[in-house]
C-alpha positions in Angstrom: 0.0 0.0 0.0 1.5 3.3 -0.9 1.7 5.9 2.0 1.1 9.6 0.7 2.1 10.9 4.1 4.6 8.1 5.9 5.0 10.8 9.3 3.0 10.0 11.8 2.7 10.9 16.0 0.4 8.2 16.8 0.7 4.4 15.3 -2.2 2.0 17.0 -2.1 -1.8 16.2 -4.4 -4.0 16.8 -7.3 -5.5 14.4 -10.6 -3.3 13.2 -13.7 -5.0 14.0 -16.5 -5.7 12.3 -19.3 -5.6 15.1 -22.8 -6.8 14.6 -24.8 -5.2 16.4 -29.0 -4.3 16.4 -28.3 -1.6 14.1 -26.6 -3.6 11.8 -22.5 -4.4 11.4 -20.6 -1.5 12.4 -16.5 -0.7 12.4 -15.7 -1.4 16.0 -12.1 -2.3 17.4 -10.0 -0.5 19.7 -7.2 1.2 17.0 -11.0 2.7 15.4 -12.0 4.0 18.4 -8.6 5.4 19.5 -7.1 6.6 16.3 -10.4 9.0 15.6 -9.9 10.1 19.2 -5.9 10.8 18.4 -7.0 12.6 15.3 -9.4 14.9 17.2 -6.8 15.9 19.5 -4.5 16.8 17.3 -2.2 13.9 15.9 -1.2 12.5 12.6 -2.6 9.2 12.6 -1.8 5.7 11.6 -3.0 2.4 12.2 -1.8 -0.6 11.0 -4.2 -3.7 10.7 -6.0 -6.7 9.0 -9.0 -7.3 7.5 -10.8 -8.6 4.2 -10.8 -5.8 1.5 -14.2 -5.2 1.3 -14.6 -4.0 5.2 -15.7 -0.3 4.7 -12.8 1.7 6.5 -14.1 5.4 5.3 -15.0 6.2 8.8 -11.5 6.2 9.5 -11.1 8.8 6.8 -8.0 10.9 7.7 -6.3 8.3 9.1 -3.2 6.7 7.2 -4.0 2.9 7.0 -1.8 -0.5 6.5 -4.0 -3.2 5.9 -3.1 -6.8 5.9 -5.4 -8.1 3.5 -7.3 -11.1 5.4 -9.9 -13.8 4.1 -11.6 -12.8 7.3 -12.3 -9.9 9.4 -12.3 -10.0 13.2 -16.1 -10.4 13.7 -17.9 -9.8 17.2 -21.3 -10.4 18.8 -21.6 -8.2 21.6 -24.9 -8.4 24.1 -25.3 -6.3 26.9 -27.4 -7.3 30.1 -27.9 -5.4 32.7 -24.6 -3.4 32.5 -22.6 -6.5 31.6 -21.5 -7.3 28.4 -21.5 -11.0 26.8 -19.2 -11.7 23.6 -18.9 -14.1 21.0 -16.4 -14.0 18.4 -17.2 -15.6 15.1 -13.7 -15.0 13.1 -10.3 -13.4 13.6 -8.2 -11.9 10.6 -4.3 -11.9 10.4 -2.3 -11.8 13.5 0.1 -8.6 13.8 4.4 -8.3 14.8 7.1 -6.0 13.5 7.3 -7.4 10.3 3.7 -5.7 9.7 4.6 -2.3 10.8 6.2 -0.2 8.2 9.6 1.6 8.6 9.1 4.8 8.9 6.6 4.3 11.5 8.3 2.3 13.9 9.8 6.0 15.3 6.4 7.3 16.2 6.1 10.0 18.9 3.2 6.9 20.6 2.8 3.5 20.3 -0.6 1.9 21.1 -1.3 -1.5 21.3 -4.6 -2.3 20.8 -5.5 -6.1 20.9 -8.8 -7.3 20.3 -8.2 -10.6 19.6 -4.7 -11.8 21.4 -3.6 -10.7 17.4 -0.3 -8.9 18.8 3.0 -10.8 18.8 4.2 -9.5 22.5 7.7 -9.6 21.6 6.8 -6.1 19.2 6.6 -4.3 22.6 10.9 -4.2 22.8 11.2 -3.2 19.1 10.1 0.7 20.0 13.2 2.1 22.3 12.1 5.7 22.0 8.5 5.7 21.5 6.1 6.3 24.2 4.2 2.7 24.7 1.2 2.7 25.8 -1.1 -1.1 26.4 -4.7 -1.7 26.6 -4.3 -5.0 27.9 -7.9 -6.8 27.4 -7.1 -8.5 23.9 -4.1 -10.1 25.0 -6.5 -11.7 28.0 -9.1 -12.7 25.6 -9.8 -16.7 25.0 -12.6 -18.4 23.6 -13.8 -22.0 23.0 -15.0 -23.8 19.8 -18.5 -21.8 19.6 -16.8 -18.2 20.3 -17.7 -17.5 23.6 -15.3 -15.3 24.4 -13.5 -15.4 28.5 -10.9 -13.5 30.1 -7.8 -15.2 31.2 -6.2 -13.6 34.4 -3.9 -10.8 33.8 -1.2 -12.5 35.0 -0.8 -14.1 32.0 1.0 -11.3 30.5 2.8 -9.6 34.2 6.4 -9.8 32.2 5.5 -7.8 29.5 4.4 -4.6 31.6 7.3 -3.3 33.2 8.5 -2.6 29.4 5.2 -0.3 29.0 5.1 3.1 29.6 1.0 3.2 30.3 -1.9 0.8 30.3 -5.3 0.8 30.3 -7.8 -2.3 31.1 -11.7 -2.2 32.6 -12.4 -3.4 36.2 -14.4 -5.7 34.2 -11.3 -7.3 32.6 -10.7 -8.0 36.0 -14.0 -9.2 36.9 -14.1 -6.6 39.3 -11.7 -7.3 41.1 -9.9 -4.7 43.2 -7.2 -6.3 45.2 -6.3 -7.8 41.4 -6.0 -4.4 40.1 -3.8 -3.3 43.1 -1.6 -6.2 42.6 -1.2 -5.3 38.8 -0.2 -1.9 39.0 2.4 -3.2 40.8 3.9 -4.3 37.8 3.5 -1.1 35.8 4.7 2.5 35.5 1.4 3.8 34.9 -2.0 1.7 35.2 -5.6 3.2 34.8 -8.6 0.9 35.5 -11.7 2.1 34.1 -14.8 1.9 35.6 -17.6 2.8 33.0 -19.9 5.6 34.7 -17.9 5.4 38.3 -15.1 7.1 36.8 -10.8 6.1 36.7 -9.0 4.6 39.3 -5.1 6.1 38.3 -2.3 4.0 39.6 1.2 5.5 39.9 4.0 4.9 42.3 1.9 3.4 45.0 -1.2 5.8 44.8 -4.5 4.9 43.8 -6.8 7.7 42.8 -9.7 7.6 42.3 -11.4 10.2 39.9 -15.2 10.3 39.1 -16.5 10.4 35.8 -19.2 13.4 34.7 -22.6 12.1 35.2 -24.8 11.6 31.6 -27.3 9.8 30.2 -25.5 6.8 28.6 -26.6 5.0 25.3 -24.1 2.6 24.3 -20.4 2.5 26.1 -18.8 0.7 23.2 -15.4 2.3 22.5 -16.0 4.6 25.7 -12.5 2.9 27.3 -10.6 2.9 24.0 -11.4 6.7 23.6 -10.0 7.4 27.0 -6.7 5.2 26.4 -5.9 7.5 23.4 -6.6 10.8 25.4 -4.8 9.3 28.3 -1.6 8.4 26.0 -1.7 11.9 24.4 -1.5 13.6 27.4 1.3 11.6 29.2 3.5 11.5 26.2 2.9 15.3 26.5 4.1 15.9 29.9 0.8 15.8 32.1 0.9 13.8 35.4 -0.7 10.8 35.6 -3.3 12.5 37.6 -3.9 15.6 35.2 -4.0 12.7 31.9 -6.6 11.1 34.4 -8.7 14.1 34.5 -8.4 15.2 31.4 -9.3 11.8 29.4 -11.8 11.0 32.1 -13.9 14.1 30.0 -13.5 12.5 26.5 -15.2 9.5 26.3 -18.4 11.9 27.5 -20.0 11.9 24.0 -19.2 8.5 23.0 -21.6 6.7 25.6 -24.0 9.2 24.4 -24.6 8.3 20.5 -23.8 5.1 18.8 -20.6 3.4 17.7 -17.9 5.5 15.9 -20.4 8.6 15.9 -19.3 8.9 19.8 -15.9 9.7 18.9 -15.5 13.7 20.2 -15.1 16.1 17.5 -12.0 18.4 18.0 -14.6 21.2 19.3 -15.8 18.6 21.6 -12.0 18.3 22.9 -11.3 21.5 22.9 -14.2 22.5 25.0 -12.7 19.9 27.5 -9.4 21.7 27.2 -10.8 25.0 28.3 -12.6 23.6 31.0 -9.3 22.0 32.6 -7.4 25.2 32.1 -10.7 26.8 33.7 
């Protein structure tokens, strides 16, 4: 694929989803979620991917793209239940390492890795020595039996890789709610935020938990809601905030995407900047 525009800040990898939902399929996956948010604040954008070649990408328009080409696209069921969300996963497409990234955007500014689908060779995590790295950690926990019922493995599974990471990011539901488990993992990491849907952030950094509450709305769908934070979060650490003012700050973001459905959450860049007024307020 030719690249009009090879310089990029931001570099997600991970898979694009196809989600079917009861509006019909939609483009879900983390690295569609984040990289709109990373282009409303600011950043040049680039994801690298897999998918069949007829998955309609154009709401990612603006965003530089490497695509794997795939006889299948990562496909998910999601159901939610009373707050709780059930998954089934009914195909995966390529999996990702170095080899799939290009050149010249292995020296971007941030790194995120965005599993869906445990698609992410873990050994690409040491290949970026002067990138900011940040993790969200749930596809790399993700399992699922013959009929695609998809189940968390404990994070534990993946406690060497963290130390290496400059940030991650994972839902108190990854850790089935867990909070002695999130405790213990932030342990292993710089930086740790544990989401918590409309509670709010939990920010982990040098032995401090805070807690910090999320703005009270009226939530439709919170698809992507996390994945929106993680980029915001990222941003503003690679920047310079503290992990407390990036807590704040991205805690403010995902506001409109619990409000409207799928990609059409993703804050516009007057949505952000309103938020960036409001902090310096």
């Amino acid at each position: 694929m030719r690249l009009d525009h090879p310089r990029i800040d931001y570099l997600a990898i991970g898979h694009v989803a196809r989600d079917i939902t009861p509006q019909g399929p939609l483009l879900g996956g983390t690295v569609a979620y984040s990289g709109r948010t990373a282009l409303a604040l600011g950043c040049s954008v680039g994801i690298v991917t897999s998918c069949t070649s007829d998955l309609d990408l154009s709401p990612l328009d603006g965003i530089q793209i490497f695509k794997l080409l795939s006889e299948k696209s990562t496909t998910f069921n999601n159901i939610y239940l009373a707050g709780k969300r059930s998954q089934t996963i009914r195909a995966t497409a390529l999996n990702l390492g170095l080899a799939s990234v290009p050149l010249q955007w292995r020296q971007a500014s941030i790194i995120h890795l965005a599993p869906i689908a445990d698609e992410i060779d873990p050994k690409i995590i040491d290949q970026f020595d002067s990138s900011f790295i940040g993790v969200t950690l749930q596809g790399w926990l993700r399992r699922w039996d013959v009929e695609g019922r998809v189940h968390l493995n404990s994070w534990k599974t993946t406690k060497e890789l963290l130390p290496a990471v400059s940030a991650v990011v994972l839902s108190i539901e990854d850790l089935q709610g867990d909070d002695d488990a999130a405790r213990d993992l932030a342990k292993h990491c710089a930086i740790l935020a544990v989401t918590r849907g409309y509670k709010g952030v939990t920010v982990f950094y040098r032995g401090v938990a805070d807690d910090l509450p999320a703005p009270a709305v009226h939530e439709i769908e919170e698809t992507g809601a996390g994945d929106v934070f993680s980029a915001a979060f990222f941003k503003r650490l690679q920047a310079g905030s503290t992990p407390r003012e990036a807590g704040q700050f991205a805690n403010q973001i995902p506001v409109a995407s619990v409000t409207r459905i799928g990609l059409q959450g993703i804050p516009t860049q007057v949505e952000v900047l309103a938020v960036g007024a409001n902090r310096k307020g």
